[in-house]
C-alpha positions in Angstrom: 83.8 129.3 97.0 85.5 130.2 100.3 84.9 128.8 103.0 85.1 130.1 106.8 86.7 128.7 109.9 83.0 128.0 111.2 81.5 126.4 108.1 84.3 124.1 107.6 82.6 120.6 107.2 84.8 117.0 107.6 83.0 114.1 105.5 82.2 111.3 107.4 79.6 110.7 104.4 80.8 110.6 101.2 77.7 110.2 99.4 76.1 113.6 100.8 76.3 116.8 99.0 75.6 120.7 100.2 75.8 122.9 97.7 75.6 125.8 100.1 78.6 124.9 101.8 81.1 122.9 99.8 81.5 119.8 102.2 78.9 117.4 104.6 78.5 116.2 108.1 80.1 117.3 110.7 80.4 121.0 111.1 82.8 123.0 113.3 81.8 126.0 115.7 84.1 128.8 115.7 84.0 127.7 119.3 85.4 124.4 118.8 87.5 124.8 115.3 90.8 123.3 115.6 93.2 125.8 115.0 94.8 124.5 112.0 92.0 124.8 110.0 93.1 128.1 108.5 95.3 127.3 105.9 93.7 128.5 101.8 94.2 126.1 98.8 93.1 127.1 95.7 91.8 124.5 93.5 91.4 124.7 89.7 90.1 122.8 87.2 91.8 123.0 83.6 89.6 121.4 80.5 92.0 121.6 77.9 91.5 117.6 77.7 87.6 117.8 77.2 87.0 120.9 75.7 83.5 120.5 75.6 82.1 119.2 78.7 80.1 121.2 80.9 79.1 120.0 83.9 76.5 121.7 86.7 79.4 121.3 89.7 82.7 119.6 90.7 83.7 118.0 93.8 87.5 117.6 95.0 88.1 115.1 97.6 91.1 115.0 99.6 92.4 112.2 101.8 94.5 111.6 103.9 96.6 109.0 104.7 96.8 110.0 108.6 92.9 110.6 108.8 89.8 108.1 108.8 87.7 110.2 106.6 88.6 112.0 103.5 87.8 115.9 103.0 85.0 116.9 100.2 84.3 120.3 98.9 81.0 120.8 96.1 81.5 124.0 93.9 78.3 124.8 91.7 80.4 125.4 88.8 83.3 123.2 86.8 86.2 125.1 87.8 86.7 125.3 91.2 87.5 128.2 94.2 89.0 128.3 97.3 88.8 125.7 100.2 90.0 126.0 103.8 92.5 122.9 105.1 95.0 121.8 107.4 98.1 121.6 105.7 99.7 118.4 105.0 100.0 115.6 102.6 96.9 114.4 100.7 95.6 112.2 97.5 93.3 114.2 95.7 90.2 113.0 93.4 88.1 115.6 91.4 84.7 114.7 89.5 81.8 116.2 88.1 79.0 116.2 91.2 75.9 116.1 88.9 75.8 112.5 89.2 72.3 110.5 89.1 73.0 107.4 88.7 76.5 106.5 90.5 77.4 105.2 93.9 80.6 105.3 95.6 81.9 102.5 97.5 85.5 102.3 99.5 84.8 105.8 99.7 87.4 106.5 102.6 90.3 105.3 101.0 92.1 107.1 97.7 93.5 104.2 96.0 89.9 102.0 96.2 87.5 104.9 96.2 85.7 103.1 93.3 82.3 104.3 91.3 79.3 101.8 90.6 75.8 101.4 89.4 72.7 100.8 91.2 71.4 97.0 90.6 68.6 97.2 87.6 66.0 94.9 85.6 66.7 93.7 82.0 63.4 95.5 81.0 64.3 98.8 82.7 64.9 100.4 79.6 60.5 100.6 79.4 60.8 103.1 81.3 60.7 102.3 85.3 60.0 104.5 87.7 62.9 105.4 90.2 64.0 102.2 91.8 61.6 100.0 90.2 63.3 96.8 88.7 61.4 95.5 85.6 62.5 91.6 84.3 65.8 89.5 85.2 68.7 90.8 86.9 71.4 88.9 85.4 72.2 87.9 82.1 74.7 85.6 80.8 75.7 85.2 84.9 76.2 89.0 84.9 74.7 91.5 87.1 72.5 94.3 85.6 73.0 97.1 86.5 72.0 101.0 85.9 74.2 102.5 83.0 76.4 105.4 84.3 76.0 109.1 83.9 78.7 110.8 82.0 82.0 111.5 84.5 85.0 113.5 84.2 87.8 112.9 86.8 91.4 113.6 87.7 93.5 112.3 90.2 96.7 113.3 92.2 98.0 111.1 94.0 101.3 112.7 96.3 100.0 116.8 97.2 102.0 118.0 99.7 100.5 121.3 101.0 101.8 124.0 103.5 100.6 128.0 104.2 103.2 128.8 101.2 103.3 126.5 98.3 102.2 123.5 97.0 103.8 120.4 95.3 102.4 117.7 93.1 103.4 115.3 90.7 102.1 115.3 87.1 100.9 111.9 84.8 104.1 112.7 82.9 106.3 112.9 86.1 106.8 116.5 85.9 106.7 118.6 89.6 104.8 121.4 90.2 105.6 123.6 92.2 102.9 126.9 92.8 103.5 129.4 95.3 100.5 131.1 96.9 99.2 127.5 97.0 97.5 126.1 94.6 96.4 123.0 92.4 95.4 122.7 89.3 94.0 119.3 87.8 92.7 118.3 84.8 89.9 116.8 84.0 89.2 113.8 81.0 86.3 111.9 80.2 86.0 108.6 81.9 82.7 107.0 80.3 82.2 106.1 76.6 79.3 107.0 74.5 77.4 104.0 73.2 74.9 105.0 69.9 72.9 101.9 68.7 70.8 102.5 65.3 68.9 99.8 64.3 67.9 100.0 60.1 66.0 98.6 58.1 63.3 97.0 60.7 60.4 95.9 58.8 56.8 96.4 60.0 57.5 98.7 62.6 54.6 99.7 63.1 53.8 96.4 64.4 55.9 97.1 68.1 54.0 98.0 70.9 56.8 98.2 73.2 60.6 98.1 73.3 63.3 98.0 75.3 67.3 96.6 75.0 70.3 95.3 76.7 73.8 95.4 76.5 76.4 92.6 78.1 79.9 92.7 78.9 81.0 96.2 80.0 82.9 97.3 82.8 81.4 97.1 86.4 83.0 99.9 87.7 85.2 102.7 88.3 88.3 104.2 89.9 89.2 107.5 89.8 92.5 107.4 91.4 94.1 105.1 88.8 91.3 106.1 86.4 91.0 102.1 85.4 87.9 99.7 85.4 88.1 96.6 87.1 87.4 92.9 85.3 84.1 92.7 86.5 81.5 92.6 84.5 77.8 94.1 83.8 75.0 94.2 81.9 73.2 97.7 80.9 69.4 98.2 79.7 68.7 101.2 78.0 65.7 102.5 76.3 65.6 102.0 72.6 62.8 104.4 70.3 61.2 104.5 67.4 63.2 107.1 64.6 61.4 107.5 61.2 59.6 104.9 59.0 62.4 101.6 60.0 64.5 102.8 61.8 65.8 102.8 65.7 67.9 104.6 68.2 69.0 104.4 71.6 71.8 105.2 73.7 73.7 104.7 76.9 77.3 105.1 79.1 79.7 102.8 80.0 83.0 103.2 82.6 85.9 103.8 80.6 86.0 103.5 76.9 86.0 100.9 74.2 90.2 99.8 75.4 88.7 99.1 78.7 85.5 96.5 77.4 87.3 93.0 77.4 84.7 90.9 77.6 81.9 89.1 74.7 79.2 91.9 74.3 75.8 90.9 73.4 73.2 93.2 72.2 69.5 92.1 72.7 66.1 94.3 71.4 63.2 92.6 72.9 59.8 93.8 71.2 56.5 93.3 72.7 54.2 93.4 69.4 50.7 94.7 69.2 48.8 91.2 68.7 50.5 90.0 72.5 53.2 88.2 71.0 56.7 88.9 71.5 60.3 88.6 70.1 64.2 89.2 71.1 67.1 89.5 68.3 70.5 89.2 69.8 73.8 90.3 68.3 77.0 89.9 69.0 78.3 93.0 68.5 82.2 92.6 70.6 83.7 93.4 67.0 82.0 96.7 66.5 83.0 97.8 70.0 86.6 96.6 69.7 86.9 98.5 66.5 85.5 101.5 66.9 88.1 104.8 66.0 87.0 106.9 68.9 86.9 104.9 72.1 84.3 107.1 73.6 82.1 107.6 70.9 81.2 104.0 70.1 78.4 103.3 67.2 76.7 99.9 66.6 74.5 99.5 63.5 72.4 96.8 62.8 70.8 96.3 59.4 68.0 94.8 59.2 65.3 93.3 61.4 62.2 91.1 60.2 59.1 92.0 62.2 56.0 90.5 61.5 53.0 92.8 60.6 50.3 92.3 63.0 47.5 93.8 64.4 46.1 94.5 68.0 45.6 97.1 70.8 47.8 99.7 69.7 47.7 102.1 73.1 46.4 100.0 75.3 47.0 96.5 77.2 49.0 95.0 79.5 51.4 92.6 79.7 53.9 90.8 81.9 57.9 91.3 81.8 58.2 88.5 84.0 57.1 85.9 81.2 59.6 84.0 79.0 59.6 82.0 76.7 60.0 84.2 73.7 61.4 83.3 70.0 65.3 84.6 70.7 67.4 85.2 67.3 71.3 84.9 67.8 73.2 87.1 65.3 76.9 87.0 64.5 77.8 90.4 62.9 
């Protein structure tokens, strides 16, 4: 996507998005452009370290160390095209722009430019509508927060750019030079899949409702030195009914299973069709720790007792903000 001297846009927002026009905010009239606005980079996007990932759109954020606020440009497709810049020196940050669930904060700055979660409910994974918060926010003195969408990212952190040529600095410490300018980055996953399967579970039929929680995984994200920080969070995700005894559910956290340092507890809380309710937790920081692909992590617990009960199977209310219910603590 090219982009004109009079539809050249400087982010002062970071968070907003046109998909028309590659960039937000404040937009120059051919009137008014400066004249060194003029100068073409194009930007690519190389997926030869995640082959299979297929994002709706990229965005490639460029800052500089002179300016106050950092230039974005959206492209509606995973590769890249052509922007419009003043040359100069820049620290560049490319990420997949199909993002639901992420906020950026520090957003101005390359080095602290930094991904997080919107704050959620322990009960969440029922089902909430957007922005609702169902049960506690914390657990275990953590925050809970929203588990993150899947990301890719790269980062460069020295471009220099002129009307000619462009250099950069690989990971390895190789430079690149390209002459007409150009940069190519590459993208790599940056969240880890997280699979929980639940067998054996007797008397399923007796759930009404069902939802889980995961402690201990990393707050946050930075592109720019593609590392987590030590804080952490706690993720609710929706868990579901798959065969006879048997459940499944799934959910993202930043970085992979090298980056998760802390104790992580799994809890399923079950509401059960006679009113009465019950949450299993597991300590499950072994299976994370040990799992061969750090972004395909898989936890399996065998075996739940349920009792079998009967009661309102569709209908009903009931109240997360009750406690009080039998907890089971499990050492795998």
């Amino acid at each position: 996507m090219h982009l004109s001297s009079s539809s050249i846009i400087k982010c002062t927002s970071i968070l907003a998005t046109a998909w028309s026009l590659s960039s937000c905010a404040l937009i120059y009239q051919d009137s008014n452009c400066p004249d060194d606005i003029t100068s073409e980079l194009t930007v690519r996007n190389e997926w030869d370290m995640s082959p299979d990932a297929n994002p709706d759109g990229m965005s490639f954020v460029f800052f500089d160390p002179k300016e106050d606020y950092p230039w974005r440009f959206d492209f509606a497709n995973k590769y890249g095209g052509s922007v419009d810049i003043p040359c100069g020196n820049y620290g560049v940050i490319t990420y997949n722009n199909d993002l639901k669930s992420i906020i950026t904060v520090n957003e101005y700055n390359y080095s602290s430019f930094t991904m997080i979660t919107p704050p959620s409910g322990l009960y969440n994974g029922l089902g909430a509508v957007a922005g609702e918060i169902l049960g506690e926010t914390t657990f275990n003195d953590e925050p809970v927060r929203k588990f993150p969408d899947k990301i890719w990212c790269d980062a460069v952190q020295h471009l220099q750019f002129d009307p000619t040529r462009t250099i950069w600095t690989t990971d390895s410490g190789k430079e690149v030079s390209m002459s007409p300018p150009e940069l190519i980055m590459h993208p790599q996953q940056q969240t880890a899949t997280i699979t929980v399967t639940v067998l054996h579970v007797s008397n399923i039929v007796s759930i009404k409702r069902m939802c889980a929680w995961l402690s201990g995984l990393p707050g946050e994200l930075r592109p720019a030195s593609i590392s987590t920080e030590s804080n952490h969070v706690t993720h609710p995700f929706s868990i579901y009914k798959d065969g006879d005894n048997r459940l499944v559910g799934t959910l993202n956290s930043f970085g992979s299973a090298d980056n998760i340092t802390s104790t992580n507890t799994l809890c399923l809380k079950f509401w059960l069709k006679d009113g009465s309710e019950k949450q299993c937790e597991f300590n499950v920081t072994d299976d994370i720790k040990a799992s061969p692909d750090p972004f395909n992590i898989h936890i399996i617990i065998d075996k739940i007792d349920l009792p079998l009960v009967e009661g309102d199977q569709d209908g009903g209310g009931f109240d997360v903000s009750v406690d009080g219910w039998p907890t089971i603590e499990i050492d795998l």
